[in-house]
KOLSE-746918 format. One record per residue (C-alpha): residue in three letters; x, y, z. Coordinates in pm, whole numbers, plus 32768, in hexadecimal, padded with zeros to 4 digits. Last residue first. Layout:
N
ALAXYZ;...
//
This chain:
213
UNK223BD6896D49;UNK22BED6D76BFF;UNK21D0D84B6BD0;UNK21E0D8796D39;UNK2371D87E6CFA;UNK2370D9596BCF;UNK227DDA526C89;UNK2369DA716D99;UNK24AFDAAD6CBF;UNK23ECDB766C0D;UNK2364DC6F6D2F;UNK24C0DC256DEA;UNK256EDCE06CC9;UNK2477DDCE6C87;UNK2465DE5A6DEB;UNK2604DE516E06;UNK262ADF4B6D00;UNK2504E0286D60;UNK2574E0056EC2;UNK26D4E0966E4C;UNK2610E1CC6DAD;UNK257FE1FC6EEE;UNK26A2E1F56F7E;UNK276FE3106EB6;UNK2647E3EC6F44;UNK2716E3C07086;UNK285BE45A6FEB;UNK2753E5916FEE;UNK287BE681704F;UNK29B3E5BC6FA0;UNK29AFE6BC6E6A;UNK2A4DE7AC6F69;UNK29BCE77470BE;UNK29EEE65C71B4;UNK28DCE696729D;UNK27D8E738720A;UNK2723E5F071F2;UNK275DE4E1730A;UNK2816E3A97296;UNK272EE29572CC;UNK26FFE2557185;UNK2862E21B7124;UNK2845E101723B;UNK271CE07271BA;UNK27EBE049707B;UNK28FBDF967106;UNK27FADEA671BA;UNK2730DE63707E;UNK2870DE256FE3;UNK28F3DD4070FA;UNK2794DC8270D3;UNK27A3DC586F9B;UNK2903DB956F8E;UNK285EDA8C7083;UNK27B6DA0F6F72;UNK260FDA2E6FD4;UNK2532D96370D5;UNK264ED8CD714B;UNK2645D95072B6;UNK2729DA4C739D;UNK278EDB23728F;UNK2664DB2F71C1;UNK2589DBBD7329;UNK2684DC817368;UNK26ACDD1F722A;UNK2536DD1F71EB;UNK24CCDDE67345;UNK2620DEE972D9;UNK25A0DF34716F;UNK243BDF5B7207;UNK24CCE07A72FB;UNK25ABE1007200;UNK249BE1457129;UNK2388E1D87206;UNK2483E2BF7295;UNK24F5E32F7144;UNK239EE36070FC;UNK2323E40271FB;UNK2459E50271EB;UNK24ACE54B7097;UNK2372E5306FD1;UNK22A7E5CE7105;UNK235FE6ED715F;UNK2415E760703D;UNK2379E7066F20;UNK2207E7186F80;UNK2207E7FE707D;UNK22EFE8FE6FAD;UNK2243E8E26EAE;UNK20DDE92E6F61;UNK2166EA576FF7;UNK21F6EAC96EB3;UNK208EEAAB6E08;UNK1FFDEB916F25;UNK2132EC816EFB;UNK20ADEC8C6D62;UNK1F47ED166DE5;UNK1E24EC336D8A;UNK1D74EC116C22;UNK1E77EBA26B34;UNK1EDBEA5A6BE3;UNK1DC8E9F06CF6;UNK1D75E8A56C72;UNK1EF5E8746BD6;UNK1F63E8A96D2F;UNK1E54E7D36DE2;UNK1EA3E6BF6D08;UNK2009E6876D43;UNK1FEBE6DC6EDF;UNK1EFBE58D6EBE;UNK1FF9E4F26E01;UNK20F7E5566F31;UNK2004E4EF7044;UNK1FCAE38C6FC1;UNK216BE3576F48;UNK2193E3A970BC;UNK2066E2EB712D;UNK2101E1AF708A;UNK2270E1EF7106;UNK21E2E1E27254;UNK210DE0B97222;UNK2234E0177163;UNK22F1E06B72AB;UNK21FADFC37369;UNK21E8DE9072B0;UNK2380DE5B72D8;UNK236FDEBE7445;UNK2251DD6D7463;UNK231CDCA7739D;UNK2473DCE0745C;UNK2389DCAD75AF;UNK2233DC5175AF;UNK215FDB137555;UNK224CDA2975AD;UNK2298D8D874F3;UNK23CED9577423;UNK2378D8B572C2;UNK221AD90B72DC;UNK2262DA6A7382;UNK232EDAA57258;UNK2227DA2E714B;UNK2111DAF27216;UNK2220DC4A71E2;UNK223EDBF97086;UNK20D6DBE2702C;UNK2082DD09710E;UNK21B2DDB87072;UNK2148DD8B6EE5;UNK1FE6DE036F4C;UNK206ADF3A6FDB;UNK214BDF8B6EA3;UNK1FF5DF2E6DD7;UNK1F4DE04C6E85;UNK2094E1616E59;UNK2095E10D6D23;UNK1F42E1576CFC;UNK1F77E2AF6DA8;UNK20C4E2E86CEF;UNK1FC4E2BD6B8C;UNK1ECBE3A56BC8;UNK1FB4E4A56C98;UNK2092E4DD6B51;UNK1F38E4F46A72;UNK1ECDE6186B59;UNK202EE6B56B2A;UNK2060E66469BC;UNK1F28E72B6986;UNK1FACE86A6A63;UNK20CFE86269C0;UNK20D3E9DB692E;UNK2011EA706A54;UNK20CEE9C86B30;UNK2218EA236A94;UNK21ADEB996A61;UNK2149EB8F6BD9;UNK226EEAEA6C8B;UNK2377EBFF6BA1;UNK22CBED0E6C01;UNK22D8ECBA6D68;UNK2463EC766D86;UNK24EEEB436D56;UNK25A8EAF96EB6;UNK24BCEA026F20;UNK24FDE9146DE7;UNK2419E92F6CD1;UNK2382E8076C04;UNK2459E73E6B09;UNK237DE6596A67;UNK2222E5F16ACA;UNK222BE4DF69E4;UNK2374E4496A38;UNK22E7E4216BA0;UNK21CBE39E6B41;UNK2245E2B26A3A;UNK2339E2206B59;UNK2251E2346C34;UNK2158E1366B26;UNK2294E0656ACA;UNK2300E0376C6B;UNK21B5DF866CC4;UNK2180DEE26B85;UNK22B3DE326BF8;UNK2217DDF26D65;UNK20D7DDA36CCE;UNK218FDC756C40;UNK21C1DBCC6DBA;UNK205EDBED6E12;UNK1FDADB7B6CE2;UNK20E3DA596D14;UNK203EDA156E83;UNK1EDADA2F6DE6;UNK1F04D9166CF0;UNK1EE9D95B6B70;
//
């Protein structure tokens, strides 16, 4: 197996293994659950915490290795080393620490569950899911989507059609948090999900192609 459909494939891995993490570490608190209610959740799912930050940071490693590959394939097609490929690495850099910080945030909680104060635990939860989930990597995601929808729209690297979707959902990334309210108030997170989508449809579609060529 060739190291450009590796590369393409560990983009679908990519999105199974946060996908498991994520389902994993289940509902955690939001930052108006009050202290009582952070620590007997913690101290409940502290297992499916550690195992939650296991698999997001792996995820978060092959997600990295999917964008170098697609990122050299762009800057291939285009014949510069920077621009729409260069924003659409940096954003997966972004989105990579995010997903980095946040499994590291995972662990620490169910390290120190049961033997810190419950305000400690609440700190932590409220780092994790609302400053660093929502904001790096919404940031991180909207930035890649954006690099790959110009860089699809203005080659043939992939159908045109992806690269209006990757653009429509950079977009919905970009929407600041807090902003909308309501059940629109993390639209952005709605973005992430998107770049699941479109990840494991350009993973196969790449792999099938190095696979042929």
């Amino acid at each position: 197996m060739g190291a450009q459909r590796l590369g393409a494939l560990s983009g679908v891995v990519a999105v199974v293994l946060i996908l498991a993490g994520l389902a994993v570490a289940g509902s955690t608190p939001n930052g108006t659950s009050s202290v009582a209610k952070v620590a007997a959740f913690y101290d409940k799912h502290a297992t499916a915490q550690t195992t939650s930050g296991v698999l997001l940071s792996l995820g978060a490693l092959l997600f990295l290795v999917f964008s170098a590959t697609f990122a050299a394939r762009l800057r291939r097609v285009q014949g510069e080393p920077f621009g729409a490929s260069g924003l659409c690495l940096a954003g997966a850099v972004v989105l990579v620490v995010g997903l980095g910080v946040y499994a590291g945030l995972s662990i620490a909680i169910a390290d120190v569950a049961g033997h810190v104060e419950g305000s400690a635990l609440q700190t932590l939860s409220v780092l994790a899911n609302d400053s660093v989930f929502v904001f790096l990597i919404t940031i991180g995601t909207s930035a890649f989507l954006l690099g790959a929808a110009a860089s699809v729209l203005t080659t043939e690297v992939l159908p045109r059609w992806l690269g209006w979707l990757a653009l429509l959902v950079a977009i919905v990334g970009a929407i600041p948090s807090h902003v909308l309210g309501g059940t629109l108030d993390h639209i952005g997170i709605a973005a992430f999900a998107g770049l699941g989508v479109w990840t494991l449809i350009v993973g196969v579609l790449l792999g099938v192609r190095s696979t042929a060529a």
